[in-house]
Every structure is written in structure tokens, then in C-alpha cells.
mmCIF entry with sequence, helices, sheets and N, C-alpha, C, O atoms, coordinates in Angstrom:
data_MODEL
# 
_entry.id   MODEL 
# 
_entity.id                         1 
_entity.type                       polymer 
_entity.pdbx_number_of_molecules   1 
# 
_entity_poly.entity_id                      1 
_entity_poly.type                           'polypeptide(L)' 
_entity_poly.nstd_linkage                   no 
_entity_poly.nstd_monomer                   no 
_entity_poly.pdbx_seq_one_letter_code       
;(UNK)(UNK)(UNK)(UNK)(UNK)(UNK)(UNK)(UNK)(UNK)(UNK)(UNK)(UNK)(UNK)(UNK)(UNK)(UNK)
(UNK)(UNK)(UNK)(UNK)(UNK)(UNK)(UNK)(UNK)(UNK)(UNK)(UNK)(UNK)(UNK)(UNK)(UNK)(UNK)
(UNK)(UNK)(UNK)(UNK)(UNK)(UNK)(UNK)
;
_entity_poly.pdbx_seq_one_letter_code_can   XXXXXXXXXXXXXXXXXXXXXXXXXXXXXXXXXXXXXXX 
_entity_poly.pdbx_strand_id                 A 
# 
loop_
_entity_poly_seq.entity_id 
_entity_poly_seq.num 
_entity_poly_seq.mon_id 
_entity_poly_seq.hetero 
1 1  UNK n 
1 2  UNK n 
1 3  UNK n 
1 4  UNK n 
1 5  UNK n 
1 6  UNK n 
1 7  UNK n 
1 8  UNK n 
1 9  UNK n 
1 10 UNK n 
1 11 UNK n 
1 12 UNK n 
1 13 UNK n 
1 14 UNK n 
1 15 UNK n 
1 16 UNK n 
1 17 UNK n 
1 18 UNK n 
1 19 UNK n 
1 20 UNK n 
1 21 UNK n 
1 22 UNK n 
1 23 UNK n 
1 24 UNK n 
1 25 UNK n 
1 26 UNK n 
1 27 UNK n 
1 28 UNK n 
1 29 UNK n 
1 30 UNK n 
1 31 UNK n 
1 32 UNK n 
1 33 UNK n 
1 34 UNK n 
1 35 UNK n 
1 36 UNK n 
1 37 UNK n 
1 38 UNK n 
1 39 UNK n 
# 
_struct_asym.id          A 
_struct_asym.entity_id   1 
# 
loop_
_struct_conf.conf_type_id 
_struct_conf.id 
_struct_conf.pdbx_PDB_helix_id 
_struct_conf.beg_label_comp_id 
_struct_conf.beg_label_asym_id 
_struct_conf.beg_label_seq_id 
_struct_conf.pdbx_beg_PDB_ins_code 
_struct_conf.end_label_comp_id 
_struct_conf.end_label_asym_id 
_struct_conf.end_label_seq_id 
_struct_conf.pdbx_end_PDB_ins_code 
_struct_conf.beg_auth_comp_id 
_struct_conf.beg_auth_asym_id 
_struct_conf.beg_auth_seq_id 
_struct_conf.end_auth_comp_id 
_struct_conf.end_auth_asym_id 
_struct_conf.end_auth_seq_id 
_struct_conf.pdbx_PDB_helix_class 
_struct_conf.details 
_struct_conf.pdbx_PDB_helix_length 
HELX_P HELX_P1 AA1 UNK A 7  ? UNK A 13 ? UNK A 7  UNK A 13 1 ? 7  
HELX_P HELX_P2 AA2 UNK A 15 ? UNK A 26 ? UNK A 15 UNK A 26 1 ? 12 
HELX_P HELX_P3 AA3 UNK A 28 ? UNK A 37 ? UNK A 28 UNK A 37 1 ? 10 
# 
_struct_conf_type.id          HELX_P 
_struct_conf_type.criteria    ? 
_struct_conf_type.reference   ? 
# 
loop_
_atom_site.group_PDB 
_atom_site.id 
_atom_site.type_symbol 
_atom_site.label_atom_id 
_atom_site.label_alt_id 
_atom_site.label_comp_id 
_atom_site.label_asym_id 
_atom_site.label_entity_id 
_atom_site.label_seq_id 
_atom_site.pdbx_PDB_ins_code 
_atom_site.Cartn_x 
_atom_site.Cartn_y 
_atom_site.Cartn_z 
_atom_site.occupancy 
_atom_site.B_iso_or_equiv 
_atom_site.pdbx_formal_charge 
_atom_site.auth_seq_id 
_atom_site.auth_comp_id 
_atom_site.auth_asym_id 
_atom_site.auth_atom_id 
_atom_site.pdbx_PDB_model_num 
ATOM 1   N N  . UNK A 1 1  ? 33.039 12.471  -5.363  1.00 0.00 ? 1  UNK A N  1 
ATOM 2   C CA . UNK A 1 1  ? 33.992 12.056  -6.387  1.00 0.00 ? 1  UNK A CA 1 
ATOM 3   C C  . UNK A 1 1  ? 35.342 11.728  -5.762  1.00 0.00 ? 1  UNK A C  1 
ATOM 4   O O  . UNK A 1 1  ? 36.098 10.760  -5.843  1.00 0.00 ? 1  UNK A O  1 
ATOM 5   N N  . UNK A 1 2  ? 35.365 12.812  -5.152  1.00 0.00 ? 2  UNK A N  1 
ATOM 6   C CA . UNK A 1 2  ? 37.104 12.243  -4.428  1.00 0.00 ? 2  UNK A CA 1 
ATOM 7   C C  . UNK A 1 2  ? 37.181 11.185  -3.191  1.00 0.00 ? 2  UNK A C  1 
ATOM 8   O O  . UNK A 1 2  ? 38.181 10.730  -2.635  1.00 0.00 ? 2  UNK A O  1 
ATOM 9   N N  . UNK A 1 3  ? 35.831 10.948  -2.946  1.00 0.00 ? 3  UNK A N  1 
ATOM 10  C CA . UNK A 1 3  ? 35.518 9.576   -1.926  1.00 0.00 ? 3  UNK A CA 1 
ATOM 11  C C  . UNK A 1 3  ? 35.803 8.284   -2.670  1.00 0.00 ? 3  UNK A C  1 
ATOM 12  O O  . UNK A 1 3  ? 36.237 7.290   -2.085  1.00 0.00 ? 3  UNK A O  1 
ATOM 13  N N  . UNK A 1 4  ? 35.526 8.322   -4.096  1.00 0.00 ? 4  UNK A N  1 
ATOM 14  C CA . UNK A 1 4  ? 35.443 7.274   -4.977  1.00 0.00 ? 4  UNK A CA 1 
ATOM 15  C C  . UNK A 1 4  ? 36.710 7.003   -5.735  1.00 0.00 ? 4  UNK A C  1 
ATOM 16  O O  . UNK A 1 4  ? 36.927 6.017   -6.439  1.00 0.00 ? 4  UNK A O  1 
ATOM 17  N N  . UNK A 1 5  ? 37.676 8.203   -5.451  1.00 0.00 ? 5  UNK A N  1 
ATOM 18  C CA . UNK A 1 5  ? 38.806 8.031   -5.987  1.00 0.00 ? 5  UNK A CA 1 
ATOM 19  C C  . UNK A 1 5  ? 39.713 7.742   -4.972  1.00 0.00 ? 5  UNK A C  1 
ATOM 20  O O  . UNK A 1 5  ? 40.849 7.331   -5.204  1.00 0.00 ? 5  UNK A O  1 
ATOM 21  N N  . UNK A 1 6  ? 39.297 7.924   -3.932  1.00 0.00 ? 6  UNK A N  1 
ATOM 22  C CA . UNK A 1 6  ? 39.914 7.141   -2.466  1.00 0.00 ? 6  UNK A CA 1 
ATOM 23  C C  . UNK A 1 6  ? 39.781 6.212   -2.176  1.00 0.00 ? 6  UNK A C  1 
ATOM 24  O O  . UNK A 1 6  ? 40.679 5.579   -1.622  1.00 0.00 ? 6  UNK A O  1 
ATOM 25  N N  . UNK A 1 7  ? 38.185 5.549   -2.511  1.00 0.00 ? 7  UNK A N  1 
ATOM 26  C CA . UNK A 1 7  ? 38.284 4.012   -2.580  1.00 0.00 ? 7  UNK A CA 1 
ATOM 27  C C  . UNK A 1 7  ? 38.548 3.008   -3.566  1.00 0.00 ? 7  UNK A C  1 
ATOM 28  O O  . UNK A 1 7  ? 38.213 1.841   -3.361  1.00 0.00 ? 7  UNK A O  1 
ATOM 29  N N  . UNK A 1 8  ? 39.333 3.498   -5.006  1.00 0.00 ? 8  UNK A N  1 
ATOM 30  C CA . UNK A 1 8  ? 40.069 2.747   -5.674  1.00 0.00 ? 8  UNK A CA 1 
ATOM 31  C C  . UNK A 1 8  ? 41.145 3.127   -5.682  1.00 0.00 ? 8  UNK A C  1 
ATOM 32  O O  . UNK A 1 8  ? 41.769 2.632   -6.621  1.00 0.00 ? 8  UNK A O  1 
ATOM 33  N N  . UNK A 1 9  ? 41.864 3.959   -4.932  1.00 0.00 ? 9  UNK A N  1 
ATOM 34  C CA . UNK A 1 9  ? 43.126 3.822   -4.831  1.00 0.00 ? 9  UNK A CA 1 
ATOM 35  C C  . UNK A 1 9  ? 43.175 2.362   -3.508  1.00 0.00 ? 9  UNK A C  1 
ATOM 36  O O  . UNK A 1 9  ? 43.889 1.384   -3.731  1.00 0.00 ? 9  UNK A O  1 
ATOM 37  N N  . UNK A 1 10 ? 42.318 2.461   -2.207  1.00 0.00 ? 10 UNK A N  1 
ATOM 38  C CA . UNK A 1 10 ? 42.379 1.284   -1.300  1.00 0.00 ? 10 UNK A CA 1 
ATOM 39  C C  . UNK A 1 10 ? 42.063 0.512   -1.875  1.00 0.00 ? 10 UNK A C  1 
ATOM 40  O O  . UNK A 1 10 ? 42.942 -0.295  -1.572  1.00 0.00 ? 10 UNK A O  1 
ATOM 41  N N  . UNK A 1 11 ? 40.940 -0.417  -3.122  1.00 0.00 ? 11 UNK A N  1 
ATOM 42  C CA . UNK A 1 11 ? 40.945 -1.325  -3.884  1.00 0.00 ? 11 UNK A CA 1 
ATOM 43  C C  . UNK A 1 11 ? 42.079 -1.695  -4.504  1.00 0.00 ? 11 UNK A C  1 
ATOM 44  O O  . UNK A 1 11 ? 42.303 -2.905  -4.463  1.00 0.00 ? 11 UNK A O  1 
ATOM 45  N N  . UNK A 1 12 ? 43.012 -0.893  -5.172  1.00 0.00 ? 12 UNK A N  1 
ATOM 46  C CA . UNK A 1 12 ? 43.983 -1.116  -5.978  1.00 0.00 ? 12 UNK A CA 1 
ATOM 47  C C  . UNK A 1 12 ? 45.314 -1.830  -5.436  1.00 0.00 ? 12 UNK A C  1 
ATOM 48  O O  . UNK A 1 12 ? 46.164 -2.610  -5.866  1.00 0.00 ? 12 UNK A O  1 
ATOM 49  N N  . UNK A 1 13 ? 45.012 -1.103  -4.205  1.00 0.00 ? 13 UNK A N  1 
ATOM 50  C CA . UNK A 1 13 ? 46.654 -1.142  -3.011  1.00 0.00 ? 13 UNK A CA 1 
ATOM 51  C C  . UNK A 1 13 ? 46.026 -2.814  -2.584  1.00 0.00 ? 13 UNK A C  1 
ATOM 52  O O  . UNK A 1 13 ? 46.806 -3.650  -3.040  1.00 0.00 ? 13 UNK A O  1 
ATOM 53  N N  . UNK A 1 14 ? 45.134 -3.304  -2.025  1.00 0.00 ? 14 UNK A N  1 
ATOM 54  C CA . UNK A 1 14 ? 44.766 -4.772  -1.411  1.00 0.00 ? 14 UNK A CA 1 
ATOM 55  C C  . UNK A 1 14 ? 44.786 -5.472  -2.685  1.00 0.00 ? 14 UNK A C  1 
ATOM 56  O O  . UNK A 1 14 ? 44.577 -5.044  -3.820  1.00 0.00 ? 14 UNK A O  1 
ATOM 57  N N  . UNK A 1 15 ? 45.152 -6.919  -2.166  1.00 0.00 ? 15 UNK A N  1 
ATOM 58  C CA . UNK A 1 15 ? 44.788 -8.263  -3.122  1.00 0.00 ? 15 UNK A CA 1 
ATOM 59  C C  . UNK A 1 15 ? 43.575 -8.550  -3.527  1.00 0.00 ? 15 UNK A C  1 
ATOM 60  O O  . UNK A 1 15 ? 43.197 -8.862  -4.656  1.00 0.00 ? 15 UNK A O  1 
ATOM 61  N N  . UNK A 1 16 ? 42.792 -8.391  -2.240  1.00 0.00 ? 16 UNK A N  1 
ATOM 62  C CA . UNK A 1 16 ? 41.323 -8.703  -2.118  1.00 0.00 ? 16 UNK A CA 1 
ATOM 63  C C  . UNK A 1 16 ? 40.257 -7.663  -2.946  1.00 0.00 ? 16 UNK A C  1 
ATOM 64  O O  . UNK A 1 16 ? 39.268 -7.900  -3.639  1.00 0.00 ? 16 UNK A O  1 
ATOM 65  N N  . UNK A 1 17 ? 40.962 -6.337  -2.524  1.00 0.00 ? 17 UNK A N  1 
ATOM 66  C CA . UNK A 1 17 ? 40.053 -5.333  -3.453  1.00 0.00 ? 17 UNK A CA 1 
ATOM 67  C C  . UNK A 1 17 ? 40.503 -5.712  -5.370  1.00 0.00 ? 17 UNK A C  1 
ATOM 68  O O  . UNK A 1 17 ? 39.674 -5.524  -6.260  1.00 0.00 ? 17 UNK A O  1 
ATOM 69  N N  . UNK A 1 18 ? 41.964 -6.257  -5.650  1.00 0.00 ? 18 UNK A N  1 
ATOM 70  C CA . UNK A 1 18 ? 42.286 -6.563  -6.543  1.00 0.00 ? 18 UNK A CA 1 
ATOM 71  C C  . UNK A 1 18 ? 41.044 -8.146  -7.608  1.00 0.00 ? 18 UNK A C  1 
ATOM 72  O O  . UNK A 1 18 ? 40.468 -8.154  -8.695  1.00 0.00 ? 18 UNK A O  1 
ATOM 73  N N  . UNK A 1 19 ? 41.135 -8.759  -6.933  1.00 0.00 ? 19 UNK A N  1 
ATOM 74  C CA . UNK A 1 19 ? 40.097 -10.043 -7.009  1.00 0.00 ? 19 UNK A CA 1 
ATOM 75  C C  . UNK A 1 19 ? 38.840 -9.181  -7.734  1.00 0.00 ? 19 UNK A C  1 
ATOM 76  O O  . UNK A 1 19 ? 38.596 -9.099  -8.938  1.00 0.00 ? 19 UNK A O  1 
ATOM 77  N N  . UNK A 1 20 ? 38.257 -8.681  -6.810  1.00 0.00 ? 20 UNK A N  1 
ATOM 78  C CA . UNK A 1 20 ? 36.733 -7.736  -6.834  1.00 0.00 ? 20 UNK A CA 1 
ATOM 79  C C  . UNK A 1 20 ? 36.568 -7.141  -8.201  1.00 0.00 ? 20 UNK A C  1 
ATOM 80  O O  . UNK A 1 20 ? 35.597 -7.057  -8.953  1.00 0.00 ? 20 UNK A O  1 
ATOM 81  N N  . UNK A 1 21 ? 38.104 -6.666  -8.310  1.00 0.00 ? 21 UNK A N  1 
ATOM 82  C CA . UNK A 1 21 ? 38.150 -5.769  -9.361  1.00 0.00 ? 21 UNK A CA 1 
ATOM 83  C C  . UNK A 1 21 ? 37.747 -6.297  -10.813 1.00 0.00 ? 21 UNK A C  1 
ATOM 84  O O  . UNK A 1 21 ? 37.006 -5.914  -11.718 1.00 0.00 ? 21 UNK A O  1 
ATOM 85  N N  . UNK A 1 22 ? 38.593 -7.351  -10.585 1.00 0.00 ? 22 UNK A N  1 
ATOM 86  C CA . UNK A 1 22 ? 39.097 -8.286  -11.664 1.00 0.00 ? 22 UNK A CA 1 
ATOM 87  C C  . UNK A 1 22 ? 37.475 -8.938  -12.187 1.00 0.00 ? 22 UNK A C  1 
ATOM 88  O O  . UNK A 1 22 ? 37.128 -8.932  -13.367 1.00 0.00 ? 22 UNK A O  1 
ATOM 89  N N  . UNK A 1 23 ? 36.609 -9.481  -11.043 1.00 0.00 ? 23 UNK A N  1 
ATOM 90  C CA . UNK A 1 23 ? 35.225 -10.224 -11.253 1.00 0.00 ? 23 UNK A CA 1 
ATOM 91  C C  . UNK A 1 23 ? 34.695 -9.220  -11.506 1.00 0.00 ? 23 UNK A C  1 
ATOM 92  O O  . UNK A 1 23 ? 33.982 -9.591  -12.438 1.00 0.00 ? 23 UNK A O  1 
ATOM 93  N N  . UNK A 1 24 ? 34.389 -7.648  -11.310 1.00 0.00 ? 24 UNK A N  1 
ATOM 94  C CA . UNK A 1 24 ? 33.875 -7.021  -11.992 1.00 0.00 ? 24 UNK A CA 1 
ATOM 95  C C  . UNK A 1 24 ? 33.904 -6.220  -12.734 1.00 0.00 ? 24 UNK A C  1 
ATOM 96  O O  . UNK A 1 24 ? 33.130 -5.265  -12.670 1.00 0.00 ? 24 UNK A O  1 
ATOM 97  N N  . UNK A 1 25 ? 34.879 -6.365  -13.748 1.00 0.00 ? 25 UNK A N  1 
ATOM 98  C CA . UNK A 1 25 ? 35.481 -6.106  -14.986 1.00 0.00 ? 25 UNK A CA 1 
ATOM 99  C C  . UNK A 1 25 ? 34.830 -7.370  -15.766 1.00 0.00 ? 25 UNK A C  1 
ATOM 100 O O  . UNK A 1 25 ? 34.039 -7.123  -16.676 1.00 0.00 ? 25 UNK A O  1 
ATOM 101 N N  . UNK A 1 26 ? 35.090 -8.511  -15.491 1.00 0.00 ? 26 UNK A N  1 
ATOM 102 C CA . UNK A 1 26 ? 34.706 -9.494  -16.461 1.00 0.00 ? 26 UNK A CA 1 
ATOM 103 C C  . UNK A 1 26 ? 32.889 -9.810  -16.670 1.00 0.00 ? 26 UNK A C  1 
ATOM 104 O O  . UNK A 1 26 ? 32.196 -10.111 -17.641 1.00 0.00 ? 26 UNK A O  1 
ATOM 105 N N  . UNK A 1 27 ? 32.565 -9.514  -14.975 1.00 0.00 ? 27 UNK A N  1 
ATOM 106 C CA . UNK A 1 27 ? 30.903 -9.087  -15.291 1.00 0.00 ? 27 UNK A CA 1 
ATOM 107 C C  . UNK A 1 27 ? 30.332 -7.859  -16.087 1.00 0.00 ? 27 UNK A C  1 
ATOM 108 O O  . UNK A 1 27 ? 29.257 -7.783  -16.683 1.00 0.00 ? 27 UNK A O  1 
ATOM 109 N N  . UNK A 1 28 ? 31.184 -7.048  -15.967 1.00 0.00 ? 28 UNK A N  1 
ATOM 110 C CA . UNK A 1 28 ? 30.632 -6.460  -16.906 1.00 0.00 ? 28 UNK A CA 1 
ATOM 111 C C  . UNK A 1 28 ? 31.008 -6.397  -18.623 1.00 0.00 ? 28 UNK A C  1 
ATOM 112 O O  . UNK A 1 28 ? 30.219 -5.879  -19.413 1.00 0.00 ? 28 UNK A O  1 
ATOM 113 N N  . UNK A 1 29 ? 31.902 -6.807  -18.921 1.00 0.00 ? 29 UNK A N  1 
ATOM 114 C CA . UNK A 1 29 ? 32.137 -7.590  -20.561 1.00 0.00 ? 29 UNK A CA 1 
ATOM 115 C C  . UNK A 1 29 ? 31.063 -8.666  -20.586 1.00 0.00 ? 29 UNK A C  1 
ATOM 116 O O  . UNK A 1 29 ? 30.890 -9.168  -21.696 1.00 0.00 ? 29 UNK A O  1 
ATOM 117 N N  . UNK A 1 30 ? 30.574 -8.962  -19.949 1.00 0.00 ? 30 UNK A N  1 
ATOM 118 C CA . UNK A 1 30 ? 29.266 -10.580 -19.965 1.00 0.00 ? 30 UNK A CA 1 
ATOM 119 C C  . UNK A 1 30 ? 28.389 -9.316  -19.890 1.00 0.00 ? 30 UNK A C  1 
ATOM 120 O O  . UNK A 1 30 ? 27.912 -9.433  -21.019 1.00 0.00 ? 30 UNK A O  1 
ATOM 121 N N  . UNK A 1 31 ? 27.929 -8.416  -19.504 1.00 0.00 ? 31 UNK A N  1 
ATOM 122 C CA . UNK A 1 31 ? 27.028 -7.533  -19.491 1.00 0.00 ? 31 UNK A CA 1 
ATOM 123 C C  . UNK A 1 31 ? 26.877 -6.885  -20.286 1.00 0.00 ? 31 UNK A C  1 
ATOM 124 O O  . UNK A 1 31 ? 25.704 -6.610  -20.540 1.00 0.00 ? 31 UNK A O  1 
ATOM 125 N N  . UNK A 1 32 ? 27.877 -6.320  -21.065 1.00 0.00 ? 32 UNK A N  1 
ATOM 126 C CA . UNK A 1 32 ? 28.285 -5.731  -22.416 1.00 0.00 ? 32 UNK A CA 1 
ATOM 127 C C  . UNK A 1 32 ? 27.654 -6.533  -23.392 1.00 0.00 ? 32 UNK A C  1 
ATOM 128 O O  . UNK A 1 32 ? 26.728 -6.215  -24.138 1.00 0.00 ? 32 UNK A O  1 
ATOM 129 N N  . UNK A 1 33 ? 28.321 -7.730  -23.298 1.00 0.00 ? 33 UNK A N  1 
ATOM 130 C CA . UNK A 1 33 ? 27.719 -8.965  -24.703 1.00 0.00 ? 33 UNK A CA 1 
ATOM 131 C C  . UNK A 1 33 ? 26.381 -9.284  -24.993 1.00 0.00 ? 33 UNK A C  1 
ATOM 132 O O  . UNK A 1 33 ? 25.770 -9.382  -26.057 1.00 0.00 ? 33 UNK A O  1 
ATOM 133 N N  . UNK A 1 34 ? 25.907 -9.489  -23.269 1.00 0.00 ? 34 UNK A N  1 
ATOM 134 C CA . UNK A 1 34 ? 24.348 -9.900  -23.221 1.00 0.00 ? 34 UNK A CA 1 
ATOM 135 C C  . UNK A 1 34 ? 23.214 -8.564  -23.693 1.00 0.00 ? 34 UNK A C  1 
ATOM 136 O O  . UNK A 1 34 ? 22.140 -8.570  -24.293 1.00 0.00 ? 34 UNK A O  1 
ATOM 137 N N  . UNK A 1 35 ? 23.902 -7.678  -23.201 1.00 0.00 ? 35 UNK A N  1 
ATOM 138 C CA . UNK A 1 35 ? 23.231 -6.293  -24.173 1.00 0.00 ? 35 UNK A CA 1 
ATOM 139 C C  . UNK A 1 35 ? 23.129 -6.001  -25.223 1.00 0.00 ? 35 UNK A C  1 
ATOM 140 O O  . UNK A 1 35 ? 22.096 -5.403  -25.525 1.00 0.00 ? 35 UNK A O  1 
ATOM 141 N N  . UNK A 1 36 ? 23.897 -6.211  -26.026 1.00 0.00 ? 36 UNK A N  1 
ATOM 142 C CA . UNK A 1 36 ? 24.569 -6.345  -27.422 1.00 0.00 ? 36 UNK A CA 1 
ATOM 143 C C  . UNK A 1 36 ? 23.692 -7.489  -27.836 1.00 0.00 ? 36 UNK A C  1 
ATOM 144 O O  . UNK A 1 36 ? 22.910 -7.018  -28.662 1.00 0.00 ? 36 UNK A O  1 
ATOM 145 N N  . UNK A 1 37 ? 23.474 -8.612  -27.684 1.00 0.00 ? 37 UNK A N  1 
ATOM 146 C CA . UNK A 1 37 ? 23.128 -9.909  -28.528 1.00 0.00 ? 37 UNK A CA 1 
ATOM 147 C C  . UNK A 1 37 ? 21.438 -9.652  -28.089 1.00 0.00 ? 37 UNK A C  1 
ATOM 148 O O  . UNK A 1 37 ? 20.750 -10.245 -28.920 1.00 0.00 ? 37 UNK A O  1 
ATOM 149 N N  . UNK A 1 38 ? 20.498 -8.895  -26.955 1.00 0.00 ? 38 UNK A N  1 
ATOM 150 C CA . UNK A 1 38 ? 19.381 -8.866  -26.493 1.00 0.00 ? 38 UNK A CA 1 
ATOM 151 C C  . UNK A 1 38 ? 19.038 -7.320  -27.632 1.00 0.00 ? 38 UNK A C  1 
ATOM 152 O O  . UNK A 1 38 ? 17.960 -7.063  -28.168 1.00 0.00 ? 38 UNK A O  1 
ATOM 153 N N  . UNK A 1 39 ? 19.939 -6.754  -27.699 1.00 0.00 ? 39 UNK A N  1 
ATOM 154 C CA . UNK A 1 39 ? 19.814 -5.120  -28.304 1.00 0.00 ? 39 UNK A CA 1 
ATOM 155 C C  . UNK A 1 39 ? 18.727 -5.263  -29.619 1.00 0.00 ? 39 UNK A C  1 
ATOM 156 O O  . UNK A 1 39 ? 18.419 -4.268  -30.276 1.00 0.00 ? 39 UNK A O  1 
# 
């Protein structure tokens, strides 16, 4: 757990981990929906 909270604090601090973040946040709202409309 505290490995995982170490590697989004280094995600958070980079641009690049920022990007990542961002595409998988929005994959998963498309993942959310497609569950929802298949449910």
C-alpha cells in the first residue's frame, strides 16, 4: 500500500506520469459507460 502511495505521489510530481493519469481516468469513464449500457 505505501509502495502505491509512493508511486502516485512520483506520477503526480512528472508531466508524463500526469498525461497517464489523465488517459486513464477518461478510460475508465468509457469503461464505466460501456458497463452501464452492456449491464
Amino acid at each position: 500500500m505505501g509502495c502505491k502511495l509512493l508511486l502516485i505521489a512520483v506520477i503526480k510530481n512528472s508531466s508524463f506520469g500526469r498525461t497517464i493519469l489523465k488517459l486513464l481516468t477518461s478510460f475508465m469513464k468509457v469503461f464505466v459507460k460501456v458497463l452501464i449500457l452492456f449491464y
